[in-house]
C-alpha positions as CSV (number, residue, x, y, z in Angstrom):
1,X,51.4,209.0,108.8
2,X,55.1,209.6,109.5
3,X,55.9,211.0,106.3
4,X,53.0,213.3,106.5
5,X,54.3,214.6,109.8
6,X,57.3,215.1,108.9
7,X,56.4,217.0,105.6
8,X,54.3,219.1,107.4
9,X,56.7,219.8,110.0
10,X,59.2,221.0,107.7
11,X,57.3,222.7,104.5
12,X,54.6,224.4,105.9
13,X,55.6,227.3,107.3
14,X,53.2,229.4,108.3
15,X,50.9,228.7,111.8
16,X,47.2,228.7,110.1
17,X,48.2,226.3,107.9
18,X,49.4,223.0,109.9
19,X,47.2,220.0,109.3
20,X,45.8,218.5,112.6
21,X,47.8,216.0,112.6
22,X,51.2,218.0,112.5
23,X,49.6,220.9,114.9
24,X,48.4,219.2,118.3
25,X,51.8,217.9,119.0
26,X,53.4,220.5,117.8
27,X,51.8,223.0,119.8
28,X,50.8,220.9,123.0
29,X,53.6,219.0,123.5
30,X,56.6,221.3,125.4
31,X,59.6,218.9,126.2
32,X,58.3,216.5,128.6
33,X,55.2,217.7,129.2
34,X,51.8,216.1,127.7
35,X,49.0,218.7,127.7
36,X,46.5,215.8,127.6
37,X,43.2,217.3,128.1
38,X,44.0,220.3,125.2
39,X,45.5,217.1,123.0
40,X,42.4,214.4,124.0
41,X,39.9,217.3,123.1
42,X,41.9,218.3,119.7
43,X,41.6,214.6,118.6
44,X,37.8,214.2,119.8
45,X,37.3,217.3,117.5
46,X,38.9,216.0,114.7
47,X,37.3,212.4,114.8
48,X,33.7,213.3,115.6
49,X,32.8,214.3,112.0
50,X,34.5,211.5,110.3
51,X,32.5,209.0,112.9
52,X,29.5,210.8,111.9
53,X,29.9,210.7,108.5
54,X,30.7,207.2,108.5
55,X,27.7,206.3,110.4
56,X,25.4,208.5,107.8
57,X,27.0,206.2,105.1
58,X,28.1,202.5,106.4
59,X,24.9,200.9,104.5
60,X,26.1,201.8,101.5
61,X,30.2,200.7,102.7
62,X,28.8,197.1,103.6
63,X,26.2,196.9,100.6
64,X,29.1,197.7,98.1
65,X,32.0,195.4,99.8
66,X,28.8,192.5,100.1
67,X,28.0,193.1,96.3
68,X,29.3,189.9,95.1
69,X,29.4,187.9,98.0
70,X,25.3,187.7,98.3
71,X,23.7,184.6,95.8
């Protein structure tokens, strides 16, 4: 994940583009001070549809990792 930060940080140039990962701390982090709320509520925003998804699909995640392990 560092890498990616740091590639981010320094190729993309242009605002719109910045991944989340690269633009909540870029943009709500100002020297020493943490905007927490803005940062917690940019990372609930970004993880709720991966949780979802995964919940619509973590039959089929155990049933394929179980595959061989069932007799």
């Amino acid at each position: 994940m560092t890498q990616e930060f740091v590639y981010g940080v320094t190729f993309i140039t242009s605002v719109s583009s910045y991944t989340v990962s690269v633009g909540v701390p870029t943009f709500l982090v100002r020297g020493d001070v943490y905007f927490w709320g803005s940062m917690m509520g940019a990372c609930l925003i970004a993880s709720v549809p991966i949780a979802i998804i995964y919940n619509l699909f973590v039959d089929r995640f155990v049933a394929g990792f179980t595959v061989r392990a069932v007799k």
